[in-house]
Residue frames as qw, qx, qy, qz and C-alpha x, y, z in Angstrom:
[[0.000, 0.885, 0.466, 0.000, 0.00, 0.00, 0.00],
 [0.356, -0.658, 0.177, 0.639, 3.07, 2.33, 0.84],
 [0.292, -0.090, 0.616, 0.726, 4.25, 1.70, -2.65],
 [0.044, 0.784, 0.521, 0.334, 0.71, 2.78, -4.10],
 [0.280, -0.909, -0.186, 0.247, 0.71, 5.86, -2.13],
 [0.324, -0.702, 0.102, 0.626, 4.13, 6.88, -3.21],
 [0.363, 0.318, 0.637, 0.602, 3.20, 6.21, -6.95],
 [0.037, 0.894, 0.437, 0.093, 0.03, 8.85, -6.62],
 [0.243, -0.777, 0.003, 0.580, 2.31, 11.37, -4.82],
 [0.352, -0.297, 0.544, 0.702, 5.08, 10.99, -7.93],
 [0.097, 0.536, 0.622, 0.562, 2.40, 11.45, -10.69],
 [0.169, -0.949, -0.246, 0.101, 0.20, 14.29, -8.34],
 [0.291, -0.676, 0.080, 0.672, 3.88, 16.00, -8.42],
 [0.265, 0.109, 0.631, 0.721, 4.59, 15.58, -12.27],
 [0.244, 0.576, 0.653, 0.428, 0.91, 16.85, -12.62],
 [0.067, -0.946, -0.270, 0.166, 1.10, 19.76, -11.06],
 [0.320, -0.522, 0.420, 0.670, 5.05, 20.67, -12.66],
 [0.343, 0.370, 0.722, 0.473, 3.44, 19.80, -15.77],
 [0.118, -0.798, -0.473, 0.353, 1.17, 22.70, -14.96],
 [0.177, -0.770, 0.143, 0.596, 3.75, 25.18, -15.56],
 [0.447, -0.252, 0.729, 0.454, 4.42, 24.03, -19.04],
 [0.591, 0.522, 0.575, -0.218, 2.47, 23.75, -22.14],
 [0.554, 0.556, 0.442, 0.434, 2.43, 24.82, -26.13],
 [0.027, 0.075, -0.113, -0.990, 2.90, 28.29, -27.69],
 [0.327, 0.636, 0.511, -0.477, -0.64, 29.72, -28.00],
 [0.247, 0.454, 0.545, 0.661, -2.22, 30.97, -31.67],
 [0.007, 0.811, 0.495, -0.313, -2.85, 34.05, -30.76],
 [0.428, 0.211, 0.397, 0.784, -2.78, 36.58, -33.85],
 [0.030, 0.306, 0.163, -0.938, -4.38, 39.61, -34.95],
 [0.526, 0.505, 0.527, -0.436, -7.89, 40.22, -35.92],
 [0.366, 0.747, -0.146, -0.535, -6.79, 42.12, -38.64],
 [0.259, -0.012, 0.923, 0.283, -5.06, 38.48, -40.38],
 [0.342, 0.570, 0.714, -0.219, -8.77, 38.20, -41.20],
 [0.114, 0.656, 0.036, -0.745, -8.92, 40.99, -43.13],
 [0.168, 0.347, -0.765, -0.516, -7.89, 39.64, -46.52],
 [0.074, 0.217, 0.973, -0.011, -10.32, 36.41, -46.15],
 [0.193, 0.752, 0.434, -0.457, -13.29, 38.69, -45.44],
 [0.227, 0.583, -0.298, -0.721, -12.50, 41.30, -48.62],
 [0.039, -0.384, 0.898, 0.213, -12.17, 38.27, -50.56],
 [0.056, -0.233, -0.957, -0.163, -14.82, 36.19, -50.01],
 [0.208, -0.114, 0.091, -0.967, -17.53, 38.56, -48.29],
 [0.248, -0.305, -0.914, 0.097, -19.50, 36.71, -46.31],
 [0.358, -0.593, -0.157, -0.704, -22.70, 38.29, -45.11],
 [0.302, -0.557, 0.446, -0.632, -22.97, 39.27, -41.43],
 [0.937, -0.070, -0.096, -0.329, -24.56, 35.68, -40.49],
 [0.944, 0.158, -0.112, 0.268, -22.20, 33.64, -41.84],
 [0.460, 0.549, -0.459, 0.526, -19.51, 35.81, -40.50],
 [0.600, -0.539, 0.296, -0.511, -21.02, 35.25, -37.31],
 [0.989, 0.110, 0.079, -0.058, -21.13, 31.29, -37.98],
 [0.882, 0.269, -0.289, 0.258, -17.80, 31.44, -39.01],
 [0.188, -0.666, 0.465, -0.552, -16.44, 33.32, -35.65],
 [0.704, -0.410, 0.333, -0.475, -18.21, 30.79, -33.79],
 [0.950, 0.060, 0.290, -0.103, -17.58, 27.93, -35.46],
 [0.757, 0.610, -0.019, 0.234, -14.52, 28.14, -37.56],
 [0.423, 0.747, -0.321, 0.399, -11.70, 30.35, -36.93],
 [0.655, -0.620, 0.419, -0.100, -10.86, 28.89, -33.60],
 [0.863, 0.041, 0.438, 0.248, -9.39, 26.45, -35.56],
 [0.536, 0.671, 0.330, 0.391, -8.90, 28.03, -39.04],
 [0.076, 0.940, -0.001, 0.331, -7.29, 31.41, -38.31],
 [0.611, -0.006, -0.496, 0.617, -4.31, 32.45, -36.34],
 [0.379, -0.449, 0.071, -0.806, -6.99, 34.20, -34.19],
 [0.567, -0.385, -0.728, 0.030, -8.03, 31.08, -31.37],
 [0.426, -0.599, 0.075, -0.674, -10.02, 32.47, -28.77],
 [0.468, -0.031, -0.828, 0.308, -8.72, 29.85, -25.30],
 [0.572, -0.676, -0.148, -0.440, -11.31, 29.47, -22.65],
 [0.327, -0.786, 0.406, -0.331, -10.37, 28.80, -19.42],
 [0.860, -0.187, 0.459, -0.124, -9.66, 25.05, -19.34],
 [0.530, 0.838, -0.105, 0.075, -7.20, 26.06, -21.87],
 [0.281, -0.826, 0.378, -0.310, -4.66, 26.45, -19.18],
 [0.868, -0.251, 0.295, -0.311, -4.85, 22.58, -18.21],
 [0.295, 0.162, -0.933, -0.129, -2.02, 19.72, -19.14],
 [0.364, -0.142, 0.652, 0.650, -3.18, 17.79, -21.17],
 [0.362, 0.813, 0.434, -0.143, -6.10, 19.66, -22.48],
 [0.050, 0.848, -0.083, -0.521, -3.89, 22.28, -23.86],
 [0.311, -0.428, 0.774, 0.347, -1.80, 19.96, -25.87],
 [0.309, 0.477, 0.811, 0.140, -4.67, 18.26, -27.26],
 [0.214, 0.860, 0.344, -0.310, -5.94, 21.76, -27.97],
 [0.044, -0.734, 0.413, 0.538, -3.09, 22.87, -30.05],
 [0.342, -0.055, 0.888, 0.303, -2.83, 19.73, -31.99],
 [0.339, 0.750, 0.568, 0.006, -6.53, 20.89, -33.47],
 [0.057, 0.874, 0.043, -0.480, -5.31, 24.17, -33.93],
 [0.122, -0.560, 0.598, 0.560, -2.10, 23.24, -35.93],
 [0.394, 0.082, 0.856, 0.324, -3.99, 20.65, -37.90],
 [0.400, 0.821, 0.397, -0.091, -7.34, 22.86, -38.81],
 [0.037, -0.793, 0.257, 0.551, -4.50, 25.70, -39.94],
 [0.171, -0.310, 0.769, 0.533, -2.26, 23.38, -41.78],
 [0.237, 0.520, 0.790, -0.224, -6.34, 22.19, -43.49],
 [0.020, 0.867, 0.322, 0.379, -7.64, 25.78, -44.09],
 [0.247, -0.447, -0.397, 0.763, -6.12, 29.03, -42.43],
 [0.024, 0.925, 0.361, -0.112, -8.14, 32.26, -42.77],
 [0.175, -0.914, 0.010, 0.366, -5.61, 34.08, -41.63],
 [0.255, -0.469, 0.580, 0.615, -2.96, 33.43, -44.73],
 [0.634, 0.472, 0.594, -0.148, -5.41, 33.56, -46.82],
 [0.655, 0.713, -0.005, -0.252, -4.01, 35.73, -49.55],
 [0.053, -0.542, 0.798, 0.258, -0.69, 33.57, -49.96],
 [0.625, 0.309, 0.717, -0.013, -3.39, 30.91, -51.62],
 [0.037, -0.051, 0.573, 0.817, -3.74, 30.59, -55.42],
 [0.570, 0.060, -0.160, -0.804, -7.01, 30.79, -56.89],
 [0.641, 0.143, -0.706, -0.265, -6.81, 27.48, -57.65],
 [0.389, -0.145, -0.894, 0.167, -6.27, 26.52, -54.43],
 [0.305, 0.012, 0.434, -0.847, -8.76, 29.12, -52.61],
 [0.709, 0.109, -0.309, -0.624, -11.56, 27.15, -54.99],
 [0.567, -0.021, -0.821, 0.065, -10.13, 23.79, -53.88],
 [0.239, 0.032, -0.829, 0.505, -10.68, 24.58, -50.18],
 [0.487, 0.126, 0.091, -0.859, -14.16, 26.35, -50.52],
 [0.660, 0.210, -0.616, -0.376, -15.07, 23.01, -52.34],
 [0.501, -0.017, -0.769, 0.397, -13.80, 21.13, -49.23],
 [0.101, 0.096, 0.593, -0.793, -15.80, 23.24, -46.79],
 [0.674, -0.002, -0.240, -0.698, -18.96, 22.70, -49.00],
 [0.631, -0.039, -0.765, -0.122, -18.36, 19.07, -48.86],
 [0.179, -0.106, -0.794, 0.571, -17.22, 18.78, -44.26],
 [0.257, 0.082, 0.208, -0.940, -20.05, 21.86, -43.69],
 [0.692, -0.036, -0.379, -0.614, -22.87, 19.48, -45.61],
 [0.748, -0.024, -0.663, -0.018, -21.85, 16.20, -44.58],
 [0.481, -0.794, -0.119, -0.352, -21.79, 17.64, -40.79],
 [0.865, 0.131, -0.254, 0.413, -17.97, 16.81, -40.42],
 [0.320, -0.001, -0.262, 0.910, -17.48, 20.60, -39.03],
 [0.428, -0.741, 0.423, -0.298, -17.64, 21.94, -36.67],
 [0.513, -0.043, -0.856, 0.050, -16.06, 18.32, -35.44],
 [0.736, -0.507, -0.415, -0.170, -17.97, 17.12, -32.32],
 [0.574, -0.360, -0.459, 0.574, -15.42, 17.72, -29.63],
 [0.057, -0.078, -0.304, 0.948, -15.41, 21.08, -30.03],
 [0.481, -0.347, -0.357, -0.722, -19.37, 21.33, -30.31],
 [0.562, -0.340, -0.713, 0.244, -19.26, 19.61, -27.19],
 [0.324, -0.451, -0.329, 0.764, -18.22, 22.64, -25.15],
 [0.029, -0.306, -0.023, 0.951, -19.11, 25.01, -27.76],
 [0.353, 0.564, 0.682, -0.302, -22.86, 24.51, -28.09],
 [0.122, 0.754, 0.059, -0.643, -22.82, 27.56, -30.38],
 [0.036, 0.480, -0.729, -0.486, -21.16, 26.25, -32.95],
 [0.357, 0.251, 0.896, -0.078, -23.66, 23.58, -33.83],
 [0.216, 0.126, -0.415, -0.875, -25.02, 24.56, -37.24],
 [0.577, 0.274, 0.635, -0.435, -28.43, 24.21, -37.38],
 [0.588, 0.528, 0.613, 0.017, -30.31, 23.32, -41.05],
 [0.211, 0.967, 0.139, -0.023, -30.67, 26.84, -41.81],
 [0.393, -0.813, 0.343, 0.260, -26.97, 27.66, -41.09],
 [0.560, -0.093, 0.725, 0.389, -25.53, 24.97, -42.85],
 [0.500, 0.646, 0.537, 0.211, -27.72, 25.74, -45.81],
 [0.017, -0.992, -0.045, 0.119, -26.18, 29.34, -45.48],
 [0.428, -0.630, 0.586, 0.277, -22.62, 28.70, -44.97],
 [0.607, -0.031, 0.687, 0.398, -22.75, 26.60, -48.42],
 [0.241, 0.908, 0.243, -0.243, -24.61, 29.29, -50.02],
 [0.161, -0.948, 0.156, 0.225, -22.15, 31.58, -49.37],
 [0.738, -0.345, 0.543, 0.203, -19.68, 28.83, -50.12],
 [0.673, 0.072, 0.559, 0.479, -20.44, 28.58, -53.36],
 [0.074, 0.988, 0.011, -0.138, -21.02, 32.29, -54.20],
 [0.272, -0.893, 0.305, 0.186, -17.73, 32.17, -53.65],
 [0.582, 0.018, 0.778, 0.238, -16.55, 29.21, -55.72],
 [0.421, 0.784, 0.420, 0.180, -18.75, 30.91, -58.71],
 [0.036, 0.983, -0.021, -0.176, -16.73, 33.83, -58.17],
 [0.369, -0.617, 0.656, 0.233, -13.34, 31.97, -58.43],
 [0.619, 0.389, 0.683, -0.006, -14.55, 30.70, -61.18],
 [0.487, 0.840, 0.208, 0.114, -14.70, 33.32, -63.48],
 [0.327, -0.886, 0.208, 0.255, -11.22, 34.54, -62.30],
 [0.623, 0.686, -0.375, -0.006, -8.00, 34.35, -65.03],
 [0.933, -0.147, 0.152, 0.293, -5.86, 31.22, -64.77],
 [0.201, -0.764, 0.539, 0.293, -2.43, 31.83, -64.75],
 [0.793, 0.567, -0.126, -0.183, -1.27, 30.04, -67.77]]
């Protein structure tokens, strides 16, 4: 029993030195955004939808709640962050070609229908983000507005 007891201590000490430790944070400027918005012009809605639901991930804008703070929640939180960026980022949005700003609007028509994003863990905590019918049916609107627009744009040859 001793030897149980002095396992818990040695892990209760690691978890609280762990504590002090953690990732770099994504925390950019609003104004990244700026280009994505001019660009695609999403109407007030869907830029609402895509605050809530999106650029935590997508943007080098991530908004960390308080359980942010936590090993290993934070770790696991970063690991979404670097993968939705490396995915879609928002916030380097004009160092995309056309070609590939149409490829990833295509890909958010497809996750955003098939109800693949938001993903579920973070709709767990962030209720908000859950796209209802209407939302979804907006957000692909908009989606392909924006596809139609990248569309008519001159290929580089």
């Amino acid at each position: 029993m001793k030897f149980i007891k002095k396992i818990l201590l040695l892990l209760l000490v690691v978890c609280i030195i762990a504590q002090f430790f953690g990732p770099d944070k994504n925390e950019g400027e609003l104004s990244s955004m700026d280009n994505f918005y001019a660009d695609t012009n999403p109407p007030e809605d869907v830029k609402l939808i895509l605050k809530e639901g999106c650029m935590d991930c997508h943007s080098n804008v991530t908004r960390y709640p308080w359980y942010s703070q936590i090993t290993p929640v934070n770790y696991w939180m970063a690991e979404h962050v670097t993968d939705g960026k490396k995915h879609f980022n928002a916030s380097n949005w004009e160092n995309n070609s056309t070609k590939r700003k149409d490829h990833k609007f295509e890909e958010l028509i497809e996750m955003v229908e098939e109800k693949e994003m938001p993903l579920p863990s973070y709709t767990w905590i962030h209720t908000e983000a859950k796209l209802s019918d209407g939302q979804i049916k907006a957000v692909v609107d908009w989606a392909k507005q924006v596809r139609f627009k990248y569309s008519l744009e001159p290929k580089p040859e």
